[in-house]
Structures are given as structure tokens and as C-alpha cells.
C-alpha positions in Angstrom: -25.3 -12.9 7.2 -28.4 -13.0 5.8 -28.8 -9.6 4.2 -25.0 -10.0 2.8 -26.9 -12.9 0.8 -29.5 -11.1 -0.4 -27.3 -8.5 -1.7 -25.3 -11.0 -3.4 -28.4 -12.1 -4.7 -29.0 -8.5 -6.0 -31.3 -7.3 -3.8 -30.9 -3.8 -2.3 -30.7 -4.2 1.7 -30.6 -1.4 4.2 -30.4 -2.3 8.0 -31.8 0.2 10.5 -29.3 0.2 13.4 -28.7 3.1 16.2 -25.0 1.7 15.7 -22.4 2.6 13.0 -22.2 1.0 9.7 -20.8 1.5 6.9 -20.9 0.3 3.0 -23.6 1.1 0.2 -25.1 -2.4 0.2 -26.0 -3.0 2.6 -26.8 0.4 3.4 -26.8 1.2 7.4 -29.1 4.0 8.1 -30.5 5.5 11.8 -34.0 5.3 13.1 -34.4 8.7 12.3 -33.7 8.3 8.5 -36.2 5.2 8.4 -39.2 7.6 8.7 -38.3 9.8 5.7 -37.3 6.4 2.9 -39.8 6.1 0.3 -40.7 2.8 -2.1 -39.8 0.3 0.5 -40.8 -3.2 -0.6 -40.5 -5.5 2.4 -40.1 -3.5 6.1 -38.9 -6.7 8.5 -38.5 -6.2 11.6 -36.8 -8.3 13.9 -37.7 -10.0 17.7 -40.1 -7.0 18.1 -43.2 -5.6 16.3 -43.4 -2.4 17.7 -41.4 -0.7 15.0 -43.9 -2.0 12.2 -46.0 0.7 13.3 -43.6 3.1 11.8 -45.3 5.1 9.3 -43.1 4.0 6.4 -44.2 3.8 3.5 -44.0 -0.2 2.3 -45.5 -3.0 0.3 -45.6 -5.2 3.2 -44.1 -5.7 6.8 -42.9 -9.0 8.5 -42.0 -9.9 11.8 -38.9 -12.4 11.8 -38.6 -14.2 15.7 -35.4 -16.3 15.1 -35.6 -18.6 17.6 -37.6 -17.1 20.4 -41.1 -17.7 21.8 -41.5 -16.5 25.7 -40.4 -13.2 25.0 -41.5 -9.6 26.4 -41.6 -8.6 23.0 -44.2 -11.4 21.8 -47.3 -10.3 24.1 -49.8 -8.4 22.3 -48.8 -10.0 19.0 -51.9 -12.0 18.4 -54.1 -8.3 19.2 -55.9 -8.3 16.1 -54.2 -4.6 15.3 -51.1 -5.7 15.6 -51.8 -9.1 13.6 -53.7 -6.9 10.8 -50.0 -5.1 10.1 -48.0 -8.2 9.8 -48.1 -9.8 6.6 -46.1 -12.4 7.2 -44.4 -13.7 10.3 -41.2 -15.4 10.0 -39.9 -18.0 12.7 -37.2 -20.6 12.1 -39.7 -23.8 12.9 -42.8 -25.5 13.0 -43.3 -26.0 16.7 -42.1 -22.4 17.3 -44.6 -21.1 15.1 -47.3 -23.8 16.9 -46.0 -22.9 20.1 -46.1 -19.1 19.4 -49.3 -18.7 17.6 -51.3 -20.8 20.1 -49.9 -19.1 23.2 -50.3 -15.3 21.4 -53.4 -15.7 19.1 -51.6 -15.0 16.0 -53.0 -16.2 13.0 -50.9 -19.7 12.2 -51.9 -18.6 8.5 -49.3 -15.9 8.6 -46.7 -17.8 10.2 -44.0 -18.9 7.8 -41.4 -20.9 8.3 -37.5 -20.2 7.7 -34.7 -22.2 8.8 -32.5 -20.6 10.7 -28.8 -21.0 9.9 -27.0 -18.7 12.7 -23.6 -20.2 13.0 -23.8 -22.5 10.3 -21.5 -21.6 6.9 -22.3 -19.5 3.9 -24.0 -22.5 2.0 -27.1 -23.0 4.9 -27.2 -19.2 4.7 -27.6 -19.2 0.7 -30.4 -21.8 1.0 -32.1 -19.6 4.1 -32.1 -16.4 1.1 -33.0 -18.7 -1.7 -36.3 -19.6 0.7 -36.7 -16.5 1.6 -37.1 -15.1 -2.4 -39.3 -18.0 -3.2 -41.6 -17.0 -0.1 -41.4 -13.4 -1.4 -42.5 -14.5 -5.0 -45.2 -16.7 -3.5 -46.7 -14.0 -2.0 -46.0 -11.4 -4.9 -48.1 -14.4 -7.1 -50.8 -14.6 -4.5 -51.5 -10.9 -4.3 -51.4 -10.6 -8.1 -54.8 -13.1 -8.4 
């Protein structure tokens, strides 16, 4: 739901699936294709950071854990090489980030959090994208001082 915002919003969107899909935007493309895209601006991956280490080119990479904290994905995420690729990590609350980030070691710095509005109507999911492009622009303004 939330990439059909963001492309309401105008934003490109292409969602790496081993599944079918079909539509121009958002574009559905294998796992194969991901390695061969160039001028990617945000790679996110989600519930698992092992496919950051892609070599893709991008502007930045963020790891977006829903709603989720003892998972076998999470253990090795505060290892400083893994934390060093993640420029941003995107849970839905504050004591999931707390919760996280003290249990893994990841930097609470990097955490940021987004509501999450699974199974809520198309209104919660345009205030989730509308925080989600202000983060974006915060960080966009950060990087240009």
C-alpha cells in the first residue's frame, strides 16, 4: 500500500519480488534485474539486511522492520559493517526502535520512526508516505550542509 502512495505521489517505485507482477508503476522486477539498475535513489529493504549488500548502485539504503524485533533476521544488525551500510533504519515505534537498538547495538541515531498503517485505510497510509517524504527531504537537507 505503501509504494501505491508514493506513486500517487509521483515517485517512481520498483519492488524486487521473485513473484509475478505486473504494471509500469510500480514496476515489479526479479532479483536478478536488481543487480544490473542504475541511478537508484533510496534501496529499502525490508525485515532483512542482507540484500543491502547488493552491489547496486544507490544514494542511500534503509532497513524498514515493520513491526518486528526478535527476529533471525535482526542478529548481526548492530555489527558495525552492517550498521555502516544502513543509512537509515525504519521501524514503526519508539519502543521497537529502543528495544531493537539496545538488544542489537544499532546506532539509535539511525533509527527512525514510521507509523505503521497495515490494515488501516488509504488516509493512515497517505500520512505514513507524507512522513516518509519529509524524512527523505530531512535527510536530502542534512547531507546538503
Amino acid at each position: 500500500m505503501l509504494a501505491r502512495t508514493l506513486v500517487e505521489r509521483h515517485q517512481e517505485v520498483v519492488i524486487v519480488t521473485s513473484g509475478e507482477g505486473s504494471g509500469v508503476n510500480p514496476r515489479f522486477i526479479s532479483p536478478a534485474l536488481l543487480e544490473k539498475m542504475t541511478d537508484v535513489d533510496i534501496y529499502i529493504s525490508v525485515k532483512d539486511w542482507i540484500p543491502l549488500f547488493h552491489r547496486i548502485p544507490t544514494k542511500r539504503r534503509f532497513l524498514w522492520i515493520p513491526d518486528m524485533t526478535d527476529e533471525f533476521s535482526n542478529i548481526g544488525l548492530g555489527d558495525r559493517r552492517v550498521a555502516g551500510i544502513i543509512d537509515a533504519l525504519i521501524l514503526s515505534h519508539e519502543k521497537q526502535a529502543d528495544r531493537l537498538c539496545d538488544q542489537s547495538g544499532f546506532p539509535r541515531e539511525k533509527s527512525w520512526c514510521l507509523q505503521d498503517a497495515q490494515g488501516q485505510d488509504k488516509a493512515a497510509w497517505a500520512k505514513v508516505a507524507d512522513k516518509f517524504l519529509a524524512f527523505i527531504q530531512r535527510l536530502n537537507e542534512a547531507q546538503a550542509q
